[in-house]
C-alpha positions in Angstrom: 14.8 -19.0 2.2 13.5 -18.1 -1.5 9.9 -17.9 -1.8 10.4 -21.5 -3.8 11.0 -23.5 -0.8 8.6 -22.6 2.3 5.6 -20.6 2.6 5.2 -18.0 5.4 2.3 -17.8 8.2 1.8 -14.7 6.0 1.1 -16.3 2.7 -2.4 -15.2 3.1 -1.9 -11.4 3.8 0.6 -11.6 0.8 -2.0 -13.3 -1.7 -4.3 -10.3 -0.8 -1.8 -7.4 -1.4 -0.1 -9.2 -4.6 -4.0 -9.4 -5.7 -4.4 -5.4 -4.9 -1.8 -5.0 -7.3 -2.1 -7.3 -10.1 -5.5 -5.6 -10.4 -4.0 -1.9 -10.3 -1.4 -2.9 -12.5 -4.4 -3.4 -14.9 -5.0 0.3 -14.9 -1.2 1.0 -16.0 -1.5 -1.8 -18.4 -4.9 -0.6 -20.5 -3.5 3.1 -21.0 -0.5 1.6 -21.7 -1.8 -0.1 -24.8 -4.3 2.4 -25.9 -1.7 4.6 -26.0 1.0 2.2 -27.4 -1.6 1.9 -30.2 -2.1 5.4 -30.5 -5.7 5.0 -30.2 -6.6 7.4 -27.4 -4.8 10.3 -26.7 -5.1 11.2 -23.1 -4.7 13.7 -21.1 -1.8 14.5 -18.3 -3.8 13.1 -15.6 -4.6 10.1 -17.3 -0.9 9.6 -18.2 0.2 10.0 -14.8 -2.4 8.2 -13.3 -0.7 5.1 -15.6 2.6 6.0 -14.4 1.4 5.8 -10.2 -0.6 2.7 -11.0 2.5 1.4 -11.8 5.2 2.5 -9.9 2.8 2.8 -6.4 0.0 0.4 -7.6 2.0 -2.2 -9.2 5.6 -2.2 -8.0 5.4 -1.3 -4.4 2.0 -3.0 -3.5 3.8 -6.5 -4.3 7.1 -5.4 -2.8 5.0 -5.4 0.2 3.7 -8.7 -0.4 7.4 -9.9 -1.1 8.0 -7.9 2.1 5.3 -10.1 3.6 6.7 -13.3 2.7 10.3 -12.3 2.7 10.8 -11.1 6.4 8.9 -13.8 8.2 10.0 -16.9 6.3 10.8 -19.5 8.4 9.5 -18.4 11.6 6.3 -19.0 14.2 4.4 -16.2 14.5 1.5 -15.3 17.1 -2.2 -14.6 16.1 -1.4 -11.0 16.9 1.5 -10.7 14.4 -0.4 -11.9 11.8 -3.8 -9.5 12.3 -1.2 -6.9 12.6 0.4 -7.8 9.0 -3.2 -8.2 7.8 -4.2 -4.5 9.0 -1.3 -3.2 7.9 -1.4 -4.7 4.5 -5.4 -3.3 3.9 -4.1 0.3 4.9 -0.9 0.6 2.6 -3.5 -0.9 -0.2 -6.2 1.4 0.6 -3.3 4.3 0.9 -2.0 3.6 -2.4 -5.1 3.4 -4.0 -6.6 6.2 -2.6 -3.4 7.9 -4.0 -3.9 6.3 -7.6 -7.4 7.9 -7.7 -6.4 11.1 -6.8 -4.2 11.7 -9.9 -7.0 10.3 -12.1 -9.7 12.8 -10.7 -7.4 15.7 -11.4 -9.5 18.9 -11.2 -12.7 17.8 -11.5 -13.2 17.6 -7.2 -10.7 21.0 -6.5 -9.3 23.1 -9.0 -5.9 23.4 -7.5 -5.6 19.4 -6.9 -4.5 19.8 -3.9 -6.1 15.9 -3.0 -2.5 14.8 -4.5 -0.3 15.9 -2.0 -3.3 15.1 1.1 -3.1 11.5 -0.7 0.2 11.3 -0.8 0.5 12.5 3.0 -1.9 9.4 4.1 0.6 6.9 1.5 4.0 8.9 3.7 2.3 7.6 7.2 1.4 4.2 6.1 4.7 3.7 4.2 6.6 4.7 7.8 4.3 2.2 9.5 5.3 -0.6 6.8 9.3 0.7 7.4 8.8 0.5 11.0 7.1 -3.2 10.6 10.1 -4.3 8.3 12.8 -2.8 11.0 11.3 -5.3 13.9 10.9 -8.6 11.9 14.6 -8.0 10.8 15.6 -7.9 14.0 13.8 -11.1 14.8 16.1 -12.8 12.7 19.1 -14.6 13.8 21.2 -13.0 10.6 21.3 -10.1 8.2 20.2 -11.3 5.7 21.4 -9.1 1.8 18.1 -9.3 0.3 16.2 -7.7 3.3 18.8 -4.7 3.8 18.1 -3.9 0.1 14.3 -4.0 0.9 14.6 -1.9 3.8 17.1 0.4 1.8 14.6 0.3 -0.7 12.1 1.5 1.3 14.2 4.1 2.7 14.6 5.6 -0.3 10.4 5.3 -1.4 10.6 7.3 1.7 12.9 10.2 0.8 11.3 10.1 -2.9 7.8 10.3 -1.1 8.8 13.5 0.8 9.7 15.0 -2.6 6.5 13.5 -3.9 3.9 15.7 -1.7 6.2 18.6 -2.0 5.6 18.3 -5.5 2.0 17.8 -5.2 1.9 20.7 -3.4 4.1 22.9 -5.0 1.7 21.9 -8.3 -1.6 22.8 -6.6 -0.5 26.4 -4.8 2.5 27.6 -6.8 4.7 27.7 -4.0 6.7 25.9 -0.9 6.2 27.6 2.2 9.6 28.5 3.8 11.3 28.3 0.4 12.0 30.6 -2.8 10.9 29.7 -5.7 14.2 28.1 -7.3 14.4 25.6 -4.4 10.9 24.6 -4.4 11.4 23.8 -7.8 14.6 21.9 -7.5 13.3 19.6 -4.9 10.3 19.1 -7.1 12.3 18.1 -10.0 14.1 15.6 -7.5 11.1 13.5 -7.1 11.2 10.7 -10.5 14.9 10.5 -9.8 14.5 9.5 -6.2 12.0 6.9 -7.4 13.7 5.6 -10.0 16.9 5.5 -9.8 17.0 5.6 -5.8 14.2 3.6 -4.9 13.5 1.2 -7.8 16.9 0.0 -8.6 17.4 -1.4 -4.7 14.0 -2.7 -4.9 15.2 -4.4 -8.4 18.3 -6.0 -6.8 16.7 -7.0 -3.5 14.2 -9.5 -5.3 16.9 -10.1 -7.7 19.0 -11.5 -4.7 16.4 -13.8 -2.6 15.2 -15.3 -5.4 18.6 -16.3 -7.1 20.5 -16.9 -3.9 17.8 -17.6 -1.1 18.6 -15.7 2.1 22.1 -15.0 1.8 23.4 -13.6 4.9 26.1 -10.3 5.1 28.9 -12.7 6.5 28.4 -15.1 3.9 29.0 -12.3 1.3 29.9 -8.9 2.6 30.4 -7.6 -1.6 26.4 -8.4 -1.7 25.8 -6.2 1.5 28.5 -3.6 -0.2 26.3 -3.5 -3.6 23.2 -2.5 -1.6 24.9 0.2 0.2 26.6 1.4 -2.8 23.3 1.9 -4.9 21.8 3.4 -1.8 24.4 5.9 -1.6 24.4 6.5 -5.4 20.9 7.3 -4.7 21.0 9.8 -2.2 24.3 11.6 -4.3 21.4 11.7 -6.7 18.9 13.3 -4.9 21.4 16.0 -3.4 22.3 16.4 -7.5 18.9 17.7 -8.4 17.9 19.9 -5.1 21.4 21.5 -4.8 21.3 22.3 -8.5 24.8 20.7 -8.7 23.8 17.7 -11.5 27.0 18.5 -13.6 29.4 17.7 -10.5 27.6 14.9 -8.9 25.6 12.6 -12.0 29.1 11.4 -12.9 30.1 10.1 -9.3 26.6 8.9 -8.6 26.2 6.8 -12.1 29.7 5.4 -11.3 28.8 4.0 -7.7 25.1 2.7 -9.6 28.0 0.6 -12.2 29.8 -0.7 -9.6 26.9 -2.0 -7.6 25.3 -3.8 -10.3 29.0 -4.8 -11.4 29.4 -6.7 -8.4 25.9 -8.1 -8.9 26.6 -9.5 -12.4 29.8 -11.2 -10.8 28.2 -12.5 -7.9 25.5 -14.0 -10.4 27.8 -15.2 -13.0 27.1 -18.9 -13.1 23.5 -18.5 -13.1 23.8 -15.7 -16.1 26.1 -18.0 -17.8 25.1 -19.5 -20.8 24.7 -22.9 -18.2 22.6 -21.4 -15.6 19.8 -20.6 -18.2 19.4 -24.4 -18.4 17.0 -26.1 -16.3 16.3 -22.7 -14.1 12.1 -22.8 -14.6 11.2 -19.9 -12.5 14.2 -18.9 -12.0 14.8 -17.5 -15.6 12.0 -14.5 -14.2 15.1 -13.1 -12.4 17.9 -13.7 -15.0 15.9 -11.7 -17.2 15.2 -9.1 -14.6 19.5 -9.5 -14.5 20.1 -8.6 -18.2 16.9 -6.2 -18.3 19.2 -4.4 -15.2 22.2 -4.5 -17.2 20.5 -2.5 -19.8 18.8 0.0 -17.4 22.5 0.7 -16.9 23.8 1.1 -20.5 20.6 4.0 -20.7 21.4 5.5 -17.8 24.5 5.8 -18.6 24.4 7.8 -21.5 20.8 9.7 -20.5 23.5 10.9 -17.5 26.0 11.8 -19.9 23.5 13.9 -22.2 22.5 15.5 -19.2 26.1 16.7 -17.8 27.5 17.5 -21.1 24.0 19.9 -21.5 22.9 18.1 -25.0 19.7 17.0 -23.3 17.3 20.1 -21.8 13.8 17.9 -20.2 12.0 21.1 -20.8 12.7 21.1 -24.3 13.3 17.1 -25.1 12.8 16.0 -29.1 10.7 13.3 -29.8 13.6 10.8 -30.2 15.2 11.9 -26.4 11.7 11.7 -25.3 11.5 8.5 -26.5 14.6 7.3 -25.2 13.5 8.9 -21.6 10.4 6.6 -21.7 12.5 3.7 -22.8 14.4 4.0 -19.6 11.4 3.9 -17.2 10.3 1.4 -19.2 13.1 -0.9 -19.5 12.8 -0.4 -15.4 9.2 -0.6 -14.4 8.7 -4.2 -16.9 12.1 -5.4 -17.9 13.7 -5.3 -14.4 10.8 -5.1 -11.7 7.8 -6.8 -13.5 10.3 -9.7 -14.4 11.3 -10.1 -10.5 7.7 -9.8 -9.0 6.6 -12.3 -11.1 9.1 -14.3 -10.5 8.5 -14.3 -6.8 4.7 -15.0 -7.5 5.9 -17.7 -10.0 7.9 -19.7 -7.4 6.0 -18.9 -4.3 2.8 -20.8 -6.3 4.7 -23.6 -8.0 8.6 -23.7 -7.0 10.8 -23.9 -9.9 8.3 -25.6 -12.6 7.3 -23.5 -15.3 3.8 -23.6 -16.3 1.9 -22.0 -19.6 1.5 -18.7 -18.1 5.5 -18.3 -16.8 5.9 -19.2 -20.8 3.9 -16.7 -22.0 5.1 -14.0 -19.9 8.7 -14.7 -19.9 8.6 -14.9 -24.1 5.6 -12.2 -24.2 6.7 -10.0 -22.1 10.7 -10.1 -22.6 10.0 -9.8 -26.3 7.7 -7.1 -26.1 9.2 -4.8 -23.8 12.6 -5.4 -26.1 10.5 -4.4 -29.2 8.6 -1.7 -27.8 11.7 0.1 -26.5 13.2 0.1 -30.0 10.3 1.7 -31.3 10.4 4.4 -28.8 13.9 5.0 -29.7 14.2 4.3 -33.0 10.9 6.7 -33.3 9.4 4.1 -35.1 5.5 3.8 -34.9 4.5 0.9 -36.6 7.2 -1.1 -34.6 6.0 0.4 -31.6 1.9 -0.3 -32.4 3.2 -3.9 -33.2 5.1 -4.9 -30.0 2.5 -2.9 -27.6 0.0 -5.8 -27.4 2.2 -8.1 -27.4 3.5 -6.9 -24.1 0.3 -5.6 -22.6 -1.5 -8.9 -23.7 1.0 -11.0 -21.9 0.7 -9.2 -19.0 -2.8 -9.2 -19.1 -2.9 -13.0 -19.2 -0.3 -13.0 -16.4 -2.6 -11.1 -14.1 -5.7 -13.2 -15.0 -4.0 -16.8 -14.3 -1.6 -15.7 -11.5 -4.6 -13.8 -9.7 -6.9 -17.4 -10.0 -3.9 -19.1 -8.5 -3.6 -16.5 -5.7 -7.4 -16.8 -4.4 -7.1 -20.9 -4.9 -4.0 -21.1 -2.7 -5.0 -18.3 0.0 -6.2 -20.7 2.2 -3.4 -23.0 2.0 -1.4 -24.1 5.4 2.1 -22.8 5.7 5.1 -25.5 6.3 5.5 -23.7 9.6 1.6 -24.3 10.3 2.1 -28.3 9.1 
């Protein structure tokens, strides 16, 4: 069921990891603008501190809380399941933010930083223990369901990007991998943004995508929306072996054509709703026709960032200003056109069903607009476009975290259908 038509014994635990990261978010969102504005310039750890607050903060905090909601709809659960979610949900946000802060304090508590990679070791257990919790309350449903195989491929692949994380973090504080030369060390290093980005995120994407456009669509009910997962997951891990085994001219091709299929059979499954007719009437359920079209794009930039890459006209060590811009226009387009549209979306229709309400307006219009407007900036290298559509999209967002965390602590308390 989507998160429009029951609410889980688990609402609560959910309302207090979506509120975890509605108020990191705020942390990606400030920098964001400030630097959008070219007001501040700030320094490395600041900018990757925005990055983290984001990806971790933001993005996988409230997959957890879709997680939440997601895996347990519809069932009766015991006093011990729930205290178990509810410890489990304070330790992945007290993981993650404990992670967060440890890029912001860069080498102010030990010169080497090495806190990242202890951080990120304490963020690998808890994300295991979430995987683990997500592998059992699958299997206490009576069918697979498409939208929680892409979670739990998702999470999968946060995994395998988290391995390549502390690696990274390590390699970054002592210079060196133990066990491996130099050239490997830095390969698997390099590995780690793909493996979140393109593994990790764009399953994530299409899992949310799915339960909130088509409820809990089972694998024998559609076995090309269980093939789509699996494709991308694939495409994910072809990827990953790309950058480690140094082979990104022989396998970027293959793995960019698997990502086009998968979100090919995506935008066919979802063709009356992206129709023209299926904008009409949808409320809440434009957040993840947006996130749709926002995906669509992700895969036009990929795309041709993949094809710079393989041909050799794009070197990251050495990007211009224009490829850099078009880099951060692909994260971008990502992190707020695809995943901020379909987290929202579940917070939309998990507090109000499918009626829109002032703040779904201003985000859906604020936010679509201003992430559409600030990416042509970036890649158009055009600064005064770019200072003019950054507060539009931060101050949407802004307001979005305000109302929708209000609504959150109002409805915390609020029985469950299973409950009543």
């Amino acid at each position: 069921m989507s998160p429009s038509s029951t609410r889980s014994q688990l609402w609560g635990v959910a309302v207090v990891t979506f509120s975890a990261a509605l108020l990191l978010f705020i942390i990606t969102i400030v920098i964001g603008i400030l630097n959008g504005l070219d007001w501040v310039e700030f320094s490395r750890d600041e900018t990757v501190t925005h990055l983290h607050a984001g990806t971790l903060g933001w993005i996988t905090l409230a997959l957890g809380g879709v997680a939440f909601l997601m895996f347990t709809d519809g069932r009766n659960l015991s006093a011990d399941e729930i205290q178990r979610a509810r410890v489990l949900s304070w330790s992945l946000i007290a993981a993650v933010a404990i992670y967060v802060a440890a890029f912001y304090v860069g080498d102010s508590i030990w010169d080497d930083r090495i806190q990242r990679p202890i951080g990120g070791t304490l963020l690998f257990v808890v994300v295991i223990w979430f995987f683990v919790w997500l592998w059992r309350n699958n299997a206490a449903s009576e069918q697979n369901s498409i939208a929680r195989l892409g979670v739990m491929l998702a999470w999968v692949s946060l995994l395998i990007g988290a391995v390549f994380g502390i690696l990274l973090g390590y390699f970054t504080a002592k210079g060196e991998i133990p066990g491996l030369d130099n050239d490997t060390a830095t390969a698997i290093a390099d590995a780690h943004p793909p493996a979140m980005v393109i593994g990790y995120l764009i399953l994530a994407g299409m899992a949310v995508i799915e339960w909130t456009i088509r409820d809990d669509l089972t694998w024998a009910e559609s076995r090309l929306g269980a093939a789509q997962m699996w494709i991308l997951f694939i495409a994910g891990v072809v990827v990953n072996i790309a950058f480690i085994s140094g082979l990104e001219e022989e396998l970027l091709g293959p793995a960019n054509l698997l990502m086009i299929i998968g979100v090919l059979f995506l935008v066919w499954r979802s063709r009356a709703e992206l129709a023209p007719s299926g904008w009409r009437d949808a409320g809440t359920g434009l957040y993840p026709r947006f996130a749709s079209l926002h995906l669509l794009v992700y895969l036009v930039l990929g795309t041709i960032l993949i094809a710079r890459v393989v041909s050799g006209a794009m070197d990251f060590d050495a990007l211009t200003e224009s490829e850099r811009g078009f880099v951060l226009t692909f994260d971008h387009v990502m992190f707020i056109g695809v995943m901020t549209n379909a987290l929202f979306g579940v917070i939309a229709m998990a507090l109000h069903g499918l009626s829109l309400q002032t703040v779904d307006r201003v985000l859906l219009w604020g936010g679509n607009i201003g992430i559409v407007g600030f990416s042509i900036g970036l890649i158009t290298v055009n600064s005064p476009m770019k200072r003019i559509f950054t507060p539009v999209l931060g101050l949407a967002l802004l307001h979005g975290i305000a109302a929708y965390t209000l609504a959150l602590m109002r409805s915390r308390n609020e029985p469950s259908k299973v409950d009543s």
